[in-house]
C-alpha positions in Angstrom: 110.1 82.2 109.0 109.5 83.7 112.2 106.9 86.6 111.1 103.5 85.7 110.4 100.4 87.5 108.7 98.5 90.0 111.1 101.9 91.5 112.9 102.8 94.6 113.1 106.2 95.3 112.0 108.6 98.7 111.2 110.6 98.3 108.0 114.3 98.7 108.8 116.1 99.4 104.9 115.1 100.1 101.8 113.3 103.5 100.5 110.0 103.0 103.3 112.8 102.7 106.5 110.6 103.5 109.4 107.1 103.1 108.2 104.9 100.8 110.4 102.3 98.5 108.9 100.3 95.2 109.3 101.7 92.2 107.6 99.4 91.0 104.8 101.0 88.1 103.4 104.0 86.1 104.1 106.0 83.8 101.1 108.1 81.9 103.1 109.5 79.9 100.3 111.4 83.1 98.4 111.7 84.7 102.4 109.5 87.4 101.6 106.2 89.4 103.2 104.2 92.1 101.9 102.7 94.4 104.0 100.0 97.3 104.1 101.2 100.6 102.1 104.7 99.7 102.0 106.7 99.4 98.9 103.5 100.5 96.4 104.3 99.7 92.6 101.4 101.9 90.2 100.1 99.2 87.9 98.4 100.1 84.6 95.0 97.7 84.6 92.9 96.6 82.3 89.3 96.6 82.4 88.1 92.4 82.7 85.1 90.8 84.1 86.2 90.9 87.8 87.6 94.2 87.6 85.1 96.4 85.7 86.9 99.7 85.5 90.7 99.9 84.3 93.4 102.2 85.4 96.5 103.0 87.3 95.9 101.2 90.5 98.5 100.8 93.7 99.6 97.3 94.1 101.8 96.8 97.3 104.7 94.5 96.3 106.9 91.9 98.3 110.0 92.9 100.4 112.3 90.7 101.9 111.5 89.6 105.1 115.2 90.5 106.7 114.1 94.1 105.9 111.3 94.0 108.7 111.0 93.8 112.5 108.0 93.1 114.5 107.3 95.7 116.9 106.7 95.2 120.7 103.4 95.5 121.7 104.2 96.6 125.1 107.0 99.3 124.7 106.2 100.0 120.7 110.2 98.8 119.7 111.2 97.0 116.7 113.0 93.8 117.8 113.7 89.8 116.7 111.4 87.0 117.7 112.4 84.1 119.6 110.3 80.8 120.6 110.0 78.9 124.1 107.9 76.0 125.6 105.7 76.8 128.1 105.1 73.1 129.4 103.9 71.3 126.3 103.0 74.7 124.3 105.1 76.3 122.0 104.9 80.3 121.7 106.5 82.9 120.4 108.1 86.1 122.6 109.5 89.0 121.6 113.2 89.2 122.4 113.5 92.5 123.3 110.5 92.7 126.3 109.9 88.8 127.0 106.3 89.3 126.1 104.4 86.7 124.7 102.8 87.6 120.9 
């Protein structure tokens, strides 16, 4: 999987197409990330221990990772991700600009 937690990526389908937000976590093993305020779920809580006070709280849930595509830091595009060698190092670019991320 060629997103990783911290990038900032634009959502391409689904019912938050265009929103922007920072990767939170990444499943690669069912291909899916979650990221910050897209695709919130209201979830009825109960009070416990660790969460004192009960309620309807937002909970942002997974979305495919197909569905996302990190934005260029230079130019502000959505694009893929590629990877190169640099002499021994390995890093990642974004296909669209060239620049490293």
């Amino acid at each position: 999987m060629k997103i990783r937690k911290g990038d900032t990526v634009e959502v391409l389908q689904g019912k938050d197409k265009g929103v922007r937000g920072e990767v939170m976590a990444v499943d690669p093993a069912r291909n899916r990330v979650i990221v910050d305020g897209v695709n919130i779920a209201r979830k009825h809580q109960r009070p416990t221990r660790a969460t004192q006070q009960g309620g309807i709280i937002d909970k942002a849930m997974p979305i495919d990772a197909s569905n996302v595509a990190v934005v260029d830091p230079s130019s502000g595009k959505p694009g893929r991700i590629g990877y190169r060698y640099e002499g021994d190092t390995k890093v990642r670019y974004h296909r669209g600009s060239g620049e490293e991320l």
